[in-house]
PDB file as gemmi writes it, atoms N, CA and C in Angstrom:
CRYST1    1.000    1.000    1.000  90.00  90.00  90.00 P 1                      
ATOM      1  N   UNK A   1       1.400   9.890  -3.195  1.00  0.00           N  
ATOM      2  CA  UNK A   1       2.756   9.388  -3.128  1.00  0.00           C  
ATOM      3  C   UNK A   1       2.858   8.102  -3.955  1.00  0.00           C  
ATOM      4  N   UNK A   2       3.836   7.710  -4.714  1.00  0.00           N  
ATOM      5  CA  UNK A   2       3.988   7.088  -5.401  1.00  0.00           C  
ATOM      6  C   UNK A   2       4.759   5.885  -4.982  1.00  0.00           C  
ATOM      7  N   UNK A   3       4.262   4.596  -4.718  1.00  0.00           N  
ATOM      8  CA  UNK A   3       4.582   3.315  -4.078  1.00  0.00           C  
ATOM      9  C   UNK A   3       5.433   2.549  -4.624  1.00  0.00           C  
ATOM     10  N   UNK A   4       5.966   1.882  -4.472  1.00  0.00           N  
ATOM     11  CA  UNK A   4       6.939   0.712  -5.094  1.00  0.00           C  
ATOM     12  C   UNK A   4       5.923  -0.268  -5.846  1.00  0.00           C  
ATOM     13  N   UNK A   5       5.008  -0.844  -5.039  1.00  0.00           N  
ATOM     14  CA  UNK A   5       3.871  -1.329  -5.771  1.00  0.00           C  
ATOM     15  C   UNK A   5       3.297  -0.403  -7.019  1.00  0.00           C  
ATOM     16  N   UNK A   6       3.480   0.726  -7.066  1.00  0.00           N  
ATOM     17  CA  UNK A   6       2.723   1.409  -7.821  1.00  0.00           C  
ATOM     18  C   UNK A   6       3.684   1.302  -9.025  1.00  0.00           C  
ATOM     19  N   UNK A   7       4.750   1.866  -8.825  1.00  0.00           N  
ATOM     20  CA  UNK A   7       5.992   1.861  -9.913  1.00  0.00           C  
ATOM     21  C   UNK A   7       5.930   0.387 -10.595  1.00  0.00           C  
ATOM     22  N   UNK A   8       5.572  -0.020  -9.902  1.00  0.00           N  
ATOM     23  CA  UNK A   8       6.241  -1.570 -10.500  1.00  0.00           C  
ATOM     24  C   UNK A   8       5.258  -1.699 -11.085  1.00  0.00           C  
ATOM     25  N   UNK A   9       3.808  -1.577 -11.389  1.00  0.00           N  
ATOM     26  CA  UNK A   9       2.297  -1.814 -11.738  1.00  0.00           C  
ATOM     27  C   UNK A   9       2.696  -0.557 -12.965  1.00  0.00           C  
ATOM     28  N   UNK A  10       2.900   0.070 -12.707  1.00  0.00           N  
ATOM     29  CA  UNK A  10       2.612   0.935 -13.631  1.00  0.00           C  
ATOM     30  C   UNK A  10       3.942   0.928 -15.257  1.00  0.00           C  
ATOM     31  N   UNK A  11       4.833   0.437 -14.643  1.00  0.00           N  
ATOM     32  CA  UNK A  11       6.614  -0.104 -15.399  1.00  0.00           C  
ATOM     33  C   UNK A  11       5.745  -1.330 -16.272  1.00  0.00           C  
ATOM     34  N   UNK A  12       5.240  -1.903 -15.577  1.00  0.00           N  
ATOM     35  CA  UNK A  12       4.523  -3.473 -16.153  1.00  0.00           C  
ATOM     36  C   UNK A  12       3.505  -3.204 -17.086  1.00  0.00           C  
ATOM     37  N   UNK A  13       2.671  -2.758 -16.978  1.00  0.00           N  
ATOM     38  CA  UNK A  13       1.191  -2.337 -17.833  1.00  0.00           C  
ATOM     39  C   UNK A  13       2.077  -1.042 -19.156  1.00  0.00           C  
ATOM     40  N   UNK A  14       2.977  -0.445 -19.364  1.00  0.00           N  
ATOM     41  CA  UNK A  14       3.868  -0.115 -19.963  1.00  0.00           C  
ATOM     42  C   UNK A  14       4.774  -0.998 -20.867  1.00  0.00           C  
ATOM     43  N   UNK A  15       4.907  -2.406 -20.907  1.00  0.00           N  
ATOM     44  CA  UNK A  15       5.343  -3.315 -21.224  1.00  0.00           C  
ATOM     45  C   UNK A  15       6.547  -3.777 -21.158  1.00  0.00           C  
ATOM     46  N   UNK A  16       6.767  -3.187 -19.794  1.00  0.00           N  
ATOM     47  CA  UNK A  16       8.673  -3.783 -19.609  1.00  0.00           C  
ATOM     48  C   UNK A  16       8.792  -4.742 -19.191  1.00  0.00           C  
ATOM     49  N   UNK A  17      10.073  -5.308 -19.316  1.00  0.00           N  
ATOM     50  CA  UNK A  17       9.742  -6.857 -18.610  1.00  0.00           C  
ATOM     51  C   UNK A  17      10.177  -6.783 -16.681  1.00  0.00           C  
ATOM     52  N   UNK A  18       9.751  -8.144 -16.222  1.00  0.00           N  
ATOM     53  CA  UNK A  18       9.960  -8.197 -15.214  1.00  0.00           C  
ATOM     54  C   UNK A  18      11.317  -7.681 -14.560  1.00  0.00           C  
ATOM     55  N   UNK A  19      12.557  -8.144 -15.677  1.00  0.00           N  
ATOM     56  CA  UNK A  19      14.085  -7.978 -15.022  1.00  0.00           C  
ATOM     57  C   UNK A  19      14.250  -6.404 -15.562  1.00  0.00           C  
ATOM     58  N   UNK A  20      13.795  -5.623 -16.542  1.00  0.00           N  
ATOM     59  CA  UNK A  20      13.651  -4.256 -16.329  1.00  0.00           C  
ATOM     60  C   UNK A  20      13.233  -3.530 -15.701  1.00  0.00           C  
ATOM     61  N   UNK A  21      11.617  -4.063 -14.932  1.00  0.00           N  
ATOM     62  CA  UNK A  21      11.215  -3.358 -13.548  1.00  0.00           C  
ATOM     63  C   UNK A  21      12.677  -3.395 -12.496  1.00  0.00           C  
ATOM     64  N   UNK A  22      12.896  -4.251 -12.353  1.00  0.00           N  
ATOM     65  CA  UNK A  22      13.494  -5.176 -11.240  1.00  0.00           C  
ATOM     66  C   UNK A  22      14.583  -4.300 -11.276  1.00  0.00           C  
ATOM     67  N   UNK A  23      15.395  -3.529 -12.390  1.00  0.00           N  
ATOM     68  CA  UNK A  23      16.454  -3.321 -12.965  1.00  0.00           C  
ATOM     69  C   UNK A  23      16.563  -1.306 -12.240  1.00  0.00           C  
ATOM     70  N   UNK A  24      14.892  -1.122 -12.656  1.00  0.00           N  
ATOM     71  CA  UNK A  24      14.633   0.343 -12.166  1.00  0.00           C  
ATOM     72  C   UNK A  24      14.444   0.448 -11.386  1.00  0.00           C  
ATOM     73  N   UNK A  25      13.624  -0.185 -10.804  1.00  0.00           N  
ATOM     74  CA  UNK A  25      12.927   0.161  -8.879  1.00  0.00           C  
ATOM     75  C   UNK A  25      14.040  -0.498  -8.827  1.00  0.00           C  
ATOM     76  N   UNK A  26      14.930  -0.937  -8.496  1.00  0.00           N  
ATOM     77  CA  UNK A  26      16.038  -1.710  -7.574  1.00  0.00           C  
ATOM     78  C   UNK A  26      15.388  -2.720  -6.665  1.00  0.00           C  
ATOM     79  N   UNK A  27      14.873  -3.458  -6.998  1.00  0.00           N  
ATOM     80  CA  UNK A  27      14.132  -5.135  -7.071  1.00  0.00           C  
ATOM     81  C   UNK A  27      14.673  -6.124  -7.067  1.00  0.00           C  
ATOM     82  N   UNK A  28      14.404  -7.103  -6.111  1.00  0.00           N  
ATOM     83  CA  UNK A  28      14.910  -8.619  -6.838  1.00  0.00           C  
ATOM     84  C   UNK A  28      13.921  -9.033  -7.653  1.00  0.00           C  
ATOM     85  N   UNK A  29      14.153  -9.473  -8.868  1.00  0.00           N  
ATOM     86  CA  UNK A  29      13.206  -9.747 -10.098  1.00  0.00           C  
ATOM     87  C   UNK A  29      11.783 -11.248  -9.124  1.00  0.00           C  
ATOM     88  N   UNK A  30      12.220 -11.234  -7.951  1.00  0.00           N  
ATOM     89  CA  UNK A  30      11.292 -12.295  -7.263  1.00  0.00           C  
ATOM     90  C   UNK A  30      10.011 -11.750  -6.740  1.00  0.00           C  
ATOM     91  N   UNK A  31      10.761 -10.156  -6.102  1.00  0.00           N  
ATOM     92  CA  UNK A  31       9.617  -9.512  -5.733  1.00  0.00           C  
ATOM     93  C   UNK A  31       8.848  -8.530  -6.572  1.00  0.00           C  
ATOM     94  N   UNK A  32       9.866  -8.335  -7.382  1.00  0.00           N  
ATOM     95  CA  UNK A  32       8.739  -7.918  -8.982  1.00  0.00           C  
ATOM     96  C   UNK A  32       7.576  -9.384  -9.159  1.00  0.00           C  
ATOM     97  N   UNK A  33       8.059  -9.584  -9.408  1.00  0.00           N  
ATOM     98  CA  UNK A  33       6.814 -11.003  -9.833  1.00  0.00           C  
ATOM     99  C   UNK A  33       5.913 -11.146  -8.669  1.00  0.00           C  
ATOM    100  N   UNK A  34       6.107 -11.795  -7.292  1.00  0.00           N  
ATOM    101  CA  UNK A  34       5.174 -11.441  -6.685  1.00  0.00           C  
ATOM    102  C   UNK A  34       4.662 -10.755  -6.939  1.00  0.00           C  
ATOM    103  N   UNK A  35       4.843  -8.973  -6.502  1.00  0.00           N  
ATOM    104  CA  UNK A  35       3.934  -7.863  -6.570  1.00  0.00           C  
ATOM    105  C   UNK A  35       3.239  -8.290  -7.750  1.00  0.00           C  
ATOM    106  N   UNK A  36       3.577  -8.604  -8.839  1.00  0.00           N  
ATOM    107  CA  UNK A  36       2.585  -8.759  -9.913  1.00  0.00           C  
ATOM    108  C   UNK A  36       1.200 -10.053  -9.560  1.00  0.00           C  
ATOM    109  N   UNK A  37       1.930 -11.084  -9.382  1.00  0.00           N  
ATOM    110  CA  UNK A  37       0.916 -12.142  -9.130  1.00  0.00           C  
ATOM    111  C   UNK A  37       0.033 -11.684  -8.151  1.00  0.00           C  
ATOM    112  N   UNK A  38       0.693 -10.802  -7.181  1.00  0.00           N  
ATOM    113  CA  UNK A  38      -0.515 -10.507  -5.808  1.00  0.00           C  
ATOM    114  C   UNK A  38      -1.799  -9.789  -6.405  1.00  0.00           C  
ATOM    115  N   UNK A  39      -1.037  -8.729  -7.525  1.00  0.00           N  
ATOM    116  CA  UNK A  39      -1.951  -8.415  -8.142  1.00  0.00           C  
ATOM    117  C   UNK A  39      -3.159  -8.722  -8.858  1.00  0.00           C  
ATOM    118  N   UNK A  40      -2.890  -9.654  -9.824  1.00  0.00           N  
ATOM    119  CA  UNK A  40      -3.335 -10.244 -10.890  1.00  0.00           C  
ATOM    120  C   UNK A  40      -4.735 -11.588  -9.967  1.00  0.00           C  
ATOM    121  N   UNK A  41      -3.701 -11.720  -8.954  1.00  0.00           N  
ATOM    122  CA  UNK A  41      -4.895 -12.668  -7.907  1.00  0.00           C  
ATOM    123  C   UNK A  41      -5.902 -12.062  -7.575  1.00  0.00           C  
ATOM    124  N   UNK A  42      -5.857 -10.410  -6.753  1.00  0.00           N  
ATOM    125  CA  UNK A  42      -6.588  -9.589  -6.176  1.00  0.00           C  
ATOM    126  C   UNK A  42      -7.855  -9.143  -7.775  1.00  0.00           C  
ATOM    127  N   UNK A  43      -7.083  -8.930  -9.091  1.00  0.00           N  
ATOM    128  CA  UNK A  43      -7.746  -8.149  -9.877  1.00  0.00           C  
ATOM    129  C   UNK A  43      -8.491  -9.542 -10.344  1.00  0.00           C  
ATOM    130  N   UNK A  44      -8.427 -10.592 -10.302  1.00  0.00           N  
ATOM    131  CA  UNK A  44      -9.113 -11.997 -10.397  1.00  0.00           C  
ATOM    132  C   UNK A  44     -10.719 -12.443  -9.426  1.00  0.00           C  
ATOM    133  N   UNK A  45     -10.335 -11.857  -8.022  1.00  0.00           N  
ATOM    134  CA  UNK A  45     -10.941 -12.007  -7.040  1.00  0.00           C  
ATOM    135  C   UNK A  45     -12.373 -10.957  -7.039  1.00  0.00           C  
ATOM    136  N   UNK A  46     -11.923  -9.623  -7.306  1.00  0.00           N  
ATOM    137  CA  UNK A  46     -12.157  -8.333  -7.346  1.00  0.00           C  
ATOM    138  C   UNK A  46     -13.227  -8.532  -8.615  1.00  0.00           C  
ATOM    139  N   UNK A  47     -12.767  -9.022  -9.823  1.00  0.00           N  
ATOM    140  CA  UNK A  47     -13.330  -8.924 -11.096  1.00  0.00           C  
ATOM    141  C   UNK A  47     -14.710 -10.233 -10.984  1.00  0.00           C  
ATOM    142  N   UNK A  48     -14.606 -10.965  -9.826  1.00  0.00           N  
ATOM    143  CA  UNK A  48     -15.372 -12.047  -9.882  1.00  0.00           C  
ATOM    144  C   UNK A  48     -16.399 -11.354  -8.623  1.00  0.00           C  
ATOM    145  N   UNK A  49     -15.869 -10.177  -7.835  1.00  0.00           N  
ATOM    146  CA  UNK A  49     -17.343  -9.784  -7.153  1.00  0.00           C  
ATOM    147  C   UNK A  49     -16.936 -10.309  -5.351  1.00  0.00           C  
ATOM    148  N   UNK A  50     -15.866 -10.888  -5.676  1.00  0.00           N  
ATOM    149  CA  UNK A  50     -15.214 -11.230  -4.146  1.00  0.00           C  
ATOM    150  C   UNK A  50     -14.415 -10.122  -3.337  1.00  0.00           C  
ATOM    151  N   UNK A  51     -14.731  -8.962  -3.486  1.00  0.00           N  
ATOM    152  CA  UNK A  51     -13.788  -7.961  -2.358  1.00  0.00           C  
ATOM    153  C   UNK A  51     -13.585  -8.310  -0.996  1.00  0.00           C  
ATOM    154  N   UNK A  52     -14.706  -8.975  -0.823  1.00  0.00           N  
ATOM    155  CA  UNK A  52     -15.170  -9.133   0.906  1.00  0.00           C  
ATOM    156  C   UNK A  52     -14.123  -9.967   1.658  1.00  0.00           C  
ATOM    157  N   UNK A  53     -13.691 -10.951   0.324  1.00  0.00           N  
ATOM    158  CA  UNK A  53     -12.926 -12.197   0.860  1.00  0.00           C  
ATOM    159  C   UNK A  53     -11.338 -12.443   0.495  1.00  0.00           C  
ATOM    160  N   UNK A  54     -11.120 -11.287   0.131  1.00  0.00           N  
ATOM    161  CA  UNK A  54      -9.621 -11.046  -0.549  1.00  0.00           C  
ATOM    162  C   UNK A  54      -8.883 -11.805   0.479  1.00  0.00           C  
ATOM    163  N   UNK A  55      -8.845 -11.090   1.679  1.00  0.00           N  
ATOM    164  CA  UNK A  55      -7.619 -11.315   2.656  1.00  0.00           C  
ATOM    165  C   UNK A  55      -7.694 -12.905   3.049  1.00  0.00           C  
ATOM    166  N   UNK A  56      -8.405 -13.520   2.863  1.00  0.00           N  
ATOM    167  CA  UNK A  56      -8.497 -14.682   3.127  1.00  0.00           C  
ATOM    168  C   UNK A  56      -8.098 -15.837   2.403  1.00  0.00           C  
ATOM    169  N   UNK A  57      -8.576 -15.547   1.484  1.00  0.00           N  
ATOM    170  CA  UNK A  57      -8.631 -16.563  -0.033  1.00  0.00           C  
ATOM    171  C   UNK A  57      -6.825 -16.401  -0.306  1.00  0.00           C  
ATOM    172  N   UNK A  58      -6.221 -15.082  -0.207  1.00  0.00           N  
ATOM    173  CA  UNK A  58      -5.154 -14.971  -0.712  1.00  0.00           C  
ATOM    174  C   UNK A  58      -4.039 -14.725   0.227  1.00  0.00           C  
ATOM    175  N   UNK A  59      -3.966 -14.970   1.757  1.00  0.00           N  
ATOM    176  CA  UNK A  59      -3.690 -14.548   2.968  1.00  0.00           C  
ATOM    177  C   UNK A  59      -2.597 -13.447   2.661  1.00  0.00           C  
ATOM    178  N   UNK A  60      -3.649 -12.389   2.551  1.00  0.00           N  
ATOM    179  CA  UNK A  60      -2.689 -11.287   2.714  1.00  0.00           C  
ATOM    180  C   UNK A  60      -2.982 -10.183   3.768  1.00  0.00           C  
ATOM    181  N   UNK A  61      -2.360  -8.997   4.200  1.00  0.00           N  
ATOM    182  CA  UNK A  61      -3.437  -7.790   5.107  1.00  0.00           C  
ATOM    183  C   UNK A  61      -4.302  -7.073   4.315  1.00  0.00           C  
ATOM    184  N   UNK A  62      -5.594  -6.809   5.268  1.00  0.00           N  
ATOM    185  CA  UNK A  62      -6.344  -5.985   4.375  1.00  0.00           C  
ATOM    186  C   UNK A  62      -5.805  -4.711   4.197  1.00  0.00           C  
ATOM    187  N   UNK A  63      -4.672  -4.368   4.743  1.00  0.00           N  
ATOM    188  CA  UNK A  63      -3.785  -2.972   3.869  1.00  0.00           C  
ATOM    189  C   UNK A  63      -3.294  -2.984   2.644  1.00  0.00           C  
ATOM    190  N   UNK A  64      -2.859  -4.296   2.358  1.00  0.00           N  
ATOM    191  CA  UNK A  64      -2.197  -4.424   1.200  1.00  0.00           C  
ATOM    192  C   UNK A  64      -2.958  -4.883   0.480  1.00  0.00           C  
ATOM    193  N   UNK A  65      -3.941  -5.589   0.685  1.00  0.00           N  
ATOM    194  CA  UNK A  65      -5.202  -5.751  -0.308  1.00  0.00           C  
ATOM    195  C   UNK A  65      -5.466  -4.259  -0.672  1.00  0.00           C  
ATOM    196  N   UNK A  66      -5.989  -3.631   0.238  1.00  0.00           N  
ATOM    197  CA  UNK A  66      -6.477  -1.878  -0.255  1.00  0.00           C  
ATOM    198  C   UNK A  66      -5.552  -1.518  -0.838  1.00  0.00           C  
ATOM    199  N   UNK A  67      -4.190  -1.439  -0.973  1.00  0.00           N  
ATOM    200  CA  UNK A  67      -3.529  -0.969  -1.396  1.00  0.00           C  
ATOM    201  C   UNK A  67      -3.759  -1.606  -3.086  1.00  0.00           C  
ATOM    202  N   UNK A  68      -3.461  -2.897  -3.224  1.00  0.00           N  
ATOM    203  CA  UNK A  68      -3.845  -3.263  -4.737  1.00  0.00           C  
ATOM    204  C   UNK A  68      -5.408  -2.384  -5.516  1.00  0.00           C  
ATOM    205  N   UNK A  69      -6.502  -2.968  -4.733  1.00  0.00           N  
ATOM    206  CA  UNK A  69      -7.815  -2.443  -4.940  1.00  0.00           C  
ATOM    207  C   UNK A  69      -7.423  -1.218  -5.518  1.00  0.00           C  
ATOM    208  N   UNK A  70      -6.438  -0.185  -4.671  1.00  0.00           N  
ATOM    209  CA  UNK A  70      -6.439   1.223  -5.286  1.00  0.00           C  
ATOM    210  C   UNK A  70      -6.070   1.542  -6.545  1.00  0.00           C  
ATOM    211  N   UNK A  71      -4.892   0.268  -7.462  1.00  0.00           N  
ATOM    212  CA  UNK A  71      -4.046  -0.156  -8.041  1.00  0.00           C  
ATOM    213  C   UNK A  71      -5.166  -0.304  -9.158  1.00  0.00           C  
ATOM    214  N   UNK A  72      -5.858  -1.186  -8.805  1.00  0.00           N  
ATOM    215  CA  UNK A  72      -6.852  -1.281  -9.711  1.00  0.00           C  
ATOM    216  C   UNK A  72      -7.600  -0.514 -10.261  1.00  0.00           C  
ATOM    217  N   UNK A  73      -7.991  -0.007  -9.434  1.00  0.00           N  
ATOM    218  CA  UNK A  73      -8.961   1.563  -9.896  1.00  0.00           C  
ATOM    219  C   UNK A  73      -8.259   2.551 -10.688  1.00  0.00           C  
ATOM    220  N   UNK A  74      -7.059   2.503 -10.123  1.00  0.00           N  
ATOM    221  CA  UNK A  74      -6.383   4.016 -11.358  1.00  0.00           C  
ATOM    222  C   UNK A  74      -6.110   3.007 -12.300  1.00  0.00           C  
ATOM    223  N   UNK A  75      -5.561   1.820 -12.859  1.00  0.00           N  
ATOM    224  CA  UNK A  75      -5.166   1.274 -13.538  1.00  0.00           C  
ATOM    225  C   UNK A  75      -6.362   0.365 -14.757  1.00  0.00           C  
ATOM    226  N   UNK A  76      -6.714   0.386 -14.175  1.00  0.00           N  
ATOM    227  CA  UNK A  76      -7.915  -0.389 -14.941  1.00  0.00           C  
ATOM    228  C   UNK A  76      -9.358   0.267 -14.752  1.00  0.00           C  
ATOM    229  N   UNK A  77      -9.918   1.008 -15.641  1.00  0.00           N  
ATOM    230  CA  UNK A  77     -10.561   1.930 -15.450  1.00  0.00           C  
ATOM    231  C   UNK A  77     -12.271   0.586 -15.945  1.00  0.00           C  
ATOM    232  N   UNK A  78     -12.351  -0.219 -16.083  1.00  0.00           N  
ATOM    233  CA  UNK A  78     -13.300  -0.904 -16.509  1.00  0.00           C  
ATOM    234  C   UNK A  78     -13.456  -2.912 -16.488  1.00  0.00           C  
ATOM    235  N   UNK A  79     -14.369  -2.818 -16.462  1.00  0.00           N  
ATOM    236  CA  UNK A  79     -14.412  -4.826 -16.516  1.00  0.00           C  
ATOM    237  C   UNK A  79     -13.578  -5.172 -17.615  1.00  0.00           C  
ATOM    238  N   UNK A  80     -13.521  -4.517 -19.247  1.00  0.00           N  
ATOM    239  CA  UNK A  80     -12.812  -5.127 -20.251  1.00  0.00           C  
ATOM    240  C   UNK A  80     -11.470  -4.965 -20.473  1.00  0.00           C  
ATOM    241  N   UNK A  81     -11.142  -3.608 -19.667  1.00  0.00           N  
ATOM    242  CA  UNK A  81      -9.400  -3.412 -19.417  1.00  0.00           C  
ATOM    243  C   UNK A  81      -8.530  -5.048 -18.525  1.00  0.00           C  
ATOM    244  N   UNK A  82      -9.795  -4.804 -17.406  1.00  0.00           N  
ATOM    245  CA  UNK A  82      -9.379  -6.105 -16.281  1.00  0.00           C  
ATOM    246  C   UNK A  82      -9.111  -7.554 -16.992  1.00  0.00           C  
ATOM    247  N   UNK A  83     -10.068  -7.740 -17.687  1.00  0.00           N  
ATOM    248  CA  UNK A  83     -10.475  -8.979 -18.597  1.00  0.00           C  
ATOM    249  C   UNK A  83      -9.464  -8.989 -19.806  1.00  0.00           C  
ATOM    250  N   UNK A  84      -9.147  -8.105 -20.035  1.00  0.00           N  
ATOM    251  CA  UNK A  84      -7.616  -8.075 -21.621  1.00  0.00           C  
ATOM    252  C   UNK A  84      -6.621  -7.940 -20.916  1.00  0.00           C  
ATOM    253  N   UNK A  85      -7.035  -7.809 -19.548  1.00  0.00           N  
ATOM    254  CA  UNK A  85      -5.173  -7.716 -19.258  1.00  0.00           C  
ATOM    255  C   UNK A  85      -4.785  -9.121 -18.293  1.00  0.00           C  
ATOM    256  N   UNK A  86      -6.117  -9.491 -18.417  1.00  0.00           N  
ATOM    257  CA  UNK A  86      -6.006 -11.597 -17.634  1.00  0.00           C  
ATOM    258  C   UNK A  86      -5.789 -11.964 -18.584  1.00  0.00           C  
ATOM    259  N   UNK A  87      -6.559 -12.021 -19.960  1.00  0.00           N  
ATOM    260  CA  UNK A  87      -6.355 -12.943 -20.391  1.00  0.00           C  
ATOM    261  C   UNK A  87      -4.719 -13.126 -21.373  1.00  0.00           C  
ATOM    262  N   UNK A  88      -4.465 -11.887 -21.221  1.00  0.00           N  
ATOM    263  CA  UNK A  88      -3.059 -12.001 -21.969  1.00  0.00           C  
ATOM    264  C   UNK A  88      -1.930 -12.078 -20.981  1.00  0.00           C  
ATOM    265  N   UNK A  89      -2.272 -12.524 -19.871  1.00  0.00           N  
ATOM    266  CA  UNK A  89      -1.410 -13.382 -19.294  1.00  0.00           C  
ATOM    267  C   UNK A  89      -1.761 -14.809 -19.040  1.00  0.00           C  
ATOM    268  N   UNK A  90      -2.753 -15.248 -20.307  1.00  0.00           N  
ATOM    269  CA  UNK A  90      -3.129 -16.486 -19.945  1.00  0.00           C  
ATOM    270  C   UNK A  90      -3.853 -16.996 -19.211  1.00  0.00           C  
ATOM    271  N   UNK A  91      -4.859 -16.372 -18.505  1.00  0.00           N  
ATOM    272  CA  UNK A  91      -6.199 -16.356 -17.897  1.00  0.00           C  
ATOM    273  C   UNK A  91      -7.389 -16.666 -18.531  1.00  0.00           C  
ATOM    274  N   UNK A  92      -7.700 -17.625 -18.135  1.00  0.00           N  
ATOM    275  CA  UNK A  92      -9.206 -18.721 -19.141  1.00  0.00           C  
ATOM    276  C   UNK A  92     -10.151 -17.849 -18.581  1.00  0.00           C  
ATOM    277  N   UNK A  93     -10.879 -16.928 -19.080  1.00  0.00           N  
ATOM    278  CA  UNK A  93     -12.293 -16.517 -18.246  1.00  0.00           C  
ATOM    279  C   UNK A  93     -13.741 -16.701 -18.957  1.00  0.00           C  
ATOM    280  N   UNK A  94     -14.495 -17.218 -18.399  1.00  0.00           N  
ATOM    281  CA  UNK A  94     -15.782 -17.276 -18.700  1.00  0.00           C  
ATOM    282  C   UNK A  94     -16.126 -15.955 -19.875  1.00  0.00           C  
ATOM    283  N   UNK A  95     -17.569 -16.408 -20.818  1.00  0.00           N  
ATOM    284  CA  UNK A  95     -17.809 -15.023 -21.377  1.00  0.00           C  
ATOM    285  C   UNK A  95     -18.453 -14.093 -21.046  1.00  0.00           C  
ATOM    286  N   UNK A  96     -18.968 -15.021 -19.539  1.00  0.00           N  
ATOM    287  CA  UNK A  96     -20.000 -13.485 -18.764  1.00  0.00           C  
ATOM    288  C   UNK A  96     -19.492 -13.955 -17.234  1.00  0.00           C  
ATOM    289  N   UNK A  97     -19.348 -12.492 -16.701  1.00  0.00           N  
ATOM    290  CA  UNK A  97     -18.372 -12.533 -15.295  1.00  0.00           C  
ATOM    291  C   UNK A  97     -19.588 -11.691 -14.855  1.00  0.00           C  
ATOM    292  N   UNK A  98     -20.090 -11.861 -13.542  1.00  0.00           N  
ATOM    293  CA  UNK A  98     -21.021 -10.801 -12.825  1.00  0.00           C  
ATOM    294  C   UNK A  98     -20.687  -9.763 -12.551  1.00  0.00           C  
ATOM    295  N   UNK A  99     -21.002  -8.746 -12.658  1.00  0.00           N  
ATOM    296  CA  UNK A  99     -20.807  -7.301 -12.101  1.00  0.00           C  
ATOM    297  C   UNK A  99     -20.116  -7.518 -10.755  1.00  0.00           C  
ATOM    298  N   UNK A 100     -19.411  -6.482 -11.234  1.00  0.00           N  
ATOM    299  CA  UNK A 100     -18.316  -6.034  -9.382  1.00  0.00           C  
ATOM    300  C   UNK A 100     -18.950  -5.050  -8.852  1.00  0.00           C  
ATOM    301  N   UNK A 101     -18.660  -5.516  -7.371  1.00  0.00           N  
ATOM    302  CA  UNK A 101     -19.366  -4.987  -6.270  1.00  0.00           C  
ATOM    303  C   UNK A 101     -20.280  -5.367  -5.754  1.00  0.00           C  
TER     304      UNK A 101                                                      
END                                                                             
């Protein structure tokens, strides 16, 4: 089944802008952005080897953490997808990140 989170992740990585997601899913362009940042935090956390500590670091439920995690996996099939798609939102990352998991 196909999520609002998902639509909106998937509208975005497609290159629409925020007020065009916002425009299709029927969104306030506020909670487009969240959903994105929640993301981009989780795929930050995730990419650094921290799964364990998501819900904490970022106080969210661990449902909706799993729910991103899943986000991640169909969406980013690798460390260098994760890593080109931080840094072109302006994400400083080291040149060696430890293995996930």
């Amino acid at each position: 089944m196909l999520t609002h989170k998902d639509m909106i992740v998937r509208l975005y990585l497609q290159g629409l802008s925020v007020l065009e997601i916002a425009r299709q899913t029927c969104h306030n362009p506020r909670s487009v952005d969240a959903c994105l940042k929640t993301l981009d935090s989780v795929l930050i956390l995730y990419l650094y080897g921290l799964s364990p500590i998501i819900t904490s670091v970022i106080d969210r439920s661990e449902s909706l953490i799993d729910e991103y995690l899943d986000l991640i996996a169909i969406y980013f099939k690798d460390v260098n997808t994760m890593r080109d798609h931080l840094r072109k939102k302006g994400v400083k990352l080291p040149a060696n990140i430890p293995n996930i998991g």
